[in-house]
C-alpha positions in Angstrom: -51.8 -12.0 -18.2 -50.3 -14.6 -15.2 -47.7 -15.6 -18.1 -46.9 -12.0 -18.0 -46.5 -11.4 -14.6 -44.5 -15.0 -14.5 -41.7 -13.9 -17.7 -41.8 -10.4 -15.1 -41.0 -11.7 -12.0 -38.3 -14.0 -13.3 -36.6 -11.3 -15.5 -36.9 -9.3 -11.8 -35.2 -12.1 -9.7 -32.4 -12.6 -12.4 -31.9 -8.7 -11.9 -31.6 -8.4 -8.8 -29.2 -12.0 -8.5 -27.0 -10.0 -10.8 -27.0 -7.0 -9.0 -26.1 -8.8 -5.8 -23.4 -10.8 -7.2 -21.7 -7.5 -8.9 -21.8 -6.0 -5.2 -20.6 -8.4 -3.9 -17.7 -9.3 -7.0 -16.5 -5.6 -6.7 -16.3 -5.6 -2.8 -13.7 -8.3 -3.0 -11.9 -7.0 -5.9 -10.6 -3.7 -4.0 -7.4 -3.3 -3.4 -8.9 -1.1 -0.1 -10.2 -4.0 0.9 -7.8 -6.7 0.0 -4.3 -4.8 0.8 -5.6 -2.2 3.0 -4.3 1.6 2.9 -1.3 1.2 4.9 2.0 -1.4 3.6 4.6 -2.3 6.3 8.0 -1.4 5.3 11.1 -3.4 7.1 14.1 -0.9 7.5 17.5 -2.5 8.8 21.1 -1.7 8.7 24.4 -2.6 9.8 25.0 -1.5 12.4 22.1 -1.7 13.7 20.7 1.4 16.2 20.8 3.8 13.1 17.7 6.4 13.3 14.9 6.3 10.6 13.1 9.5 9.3 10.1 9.2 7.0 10.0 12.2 5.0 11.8 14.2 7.5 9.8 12.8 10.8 11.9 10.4 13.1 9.9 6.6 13.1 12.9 4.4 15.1 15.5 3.0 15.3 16.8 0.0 13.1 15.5 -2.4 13.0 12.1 -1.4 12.4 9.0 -2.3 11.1 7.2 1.1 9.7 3.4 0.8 8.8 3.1 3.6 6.2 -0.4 5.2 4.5 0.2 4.1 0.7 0.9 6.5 -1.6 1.7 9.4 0.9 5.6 9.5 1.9 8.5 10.1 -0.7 11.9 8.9 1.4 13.7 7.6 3.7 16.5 8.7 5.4 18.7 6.5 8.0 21.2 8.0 10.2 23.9 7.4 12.8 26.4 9.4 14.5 29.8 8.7 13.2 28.3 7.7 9.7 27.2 8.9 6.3 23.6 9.4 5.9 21.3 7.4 3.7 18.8 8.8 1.7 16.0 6.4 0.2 13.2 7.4 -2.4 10.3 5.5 -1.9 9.4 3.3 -5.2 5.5 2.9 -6.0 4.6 0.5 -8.1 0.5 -0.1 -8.8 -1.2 -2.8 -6.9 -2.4 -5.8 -9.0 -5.8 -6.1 -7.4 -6.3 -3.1 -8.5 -6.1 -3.3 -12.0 -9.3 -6.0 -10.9 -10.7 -3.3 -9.5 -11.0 -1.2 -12.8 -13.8 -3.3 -14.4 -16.3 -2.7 -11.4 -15.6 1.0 -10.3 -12.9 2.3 -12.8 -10.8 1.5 -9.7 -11.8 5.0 -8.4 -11.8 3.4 -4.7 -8.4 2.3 -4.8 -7.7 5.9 -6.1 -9.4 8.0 -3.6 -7.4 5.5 -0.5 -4.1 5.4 -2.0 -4.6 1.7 -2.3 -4.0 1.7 -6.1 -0.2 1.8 -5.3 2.3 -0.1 -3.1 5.8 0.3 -1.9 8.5 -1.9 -4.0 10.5 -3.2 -2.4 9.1 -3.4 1.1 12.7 -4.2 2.8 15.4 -2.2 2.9 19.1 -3.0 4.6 21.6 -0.5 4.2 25.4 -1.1 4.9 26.3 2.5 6.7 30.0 3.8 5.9 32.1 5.2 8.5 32.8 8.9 8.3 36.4 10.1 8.2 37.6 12.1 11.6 34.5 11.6 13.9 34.7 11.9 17.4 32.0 9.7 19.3 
């Protein structure tokens, strides 16, 4: 009987080291966690001064630095008086970590956040042309 309970409480302890080292293994293979929700995306041009919309919002002027929720905008657009406008379409590419992520949660996580994706490229410096016949 006390062999019993011994083969038991081992088999117990090896459970519950197993389940704590899964917790912990899939914590730190989350995009979430290792990326975040947000990306910063650099936007610059020449000249410089030239305003930058996000989906139709103005975020600043160039050059800028733009902290953006993953997987949630679609373009860009970058304008100046006395220039053409540029239109951008944001690229998403997926996130290696979470392909890691997969094996512990089906990388549902990283799916519910937006983390599963990521903006590609993350810079962007547009040469603006000069419109014909404008007045400043």
């Amino acid at each position: 009987m006390e062999l019993k309970l011994k083969i038991s409480k081992e088999i117990l302890m090896k459970k519950i080291v197993l389940a704590l080292l899964f917790a912990v293994t899939s914590m730190f293979a989350s995009a979430t966690l290792i990326h975040g929700t947000t990306q910063n995306i650099v936007v610059d041009s020449n000249p410089a001064g030239a305003s930058v919309y996000v989906d139709g919002q103005i975020m600043g002027t160039t050059p800028v630095t733009l902290t953006l929720k993953k997987n949630k905008f679609k373009t860009i657009e970058i304008r100046k008086k006395c220039y053409k406008k540029v239109d951008i379409t944001l690229q998403k590419s997926m996130d290696p970590v979470a392909i890691l992520n997969i094996f512990w949660d089906l990388s549902t996580t990283d799916l519910l956040t937006g983390a599963i994706s990521e903006y590609t490229p993350n810079h962007y410096f547009v040469n603006l042309q000069k419109q014909d016949n404008c007045e400043k």
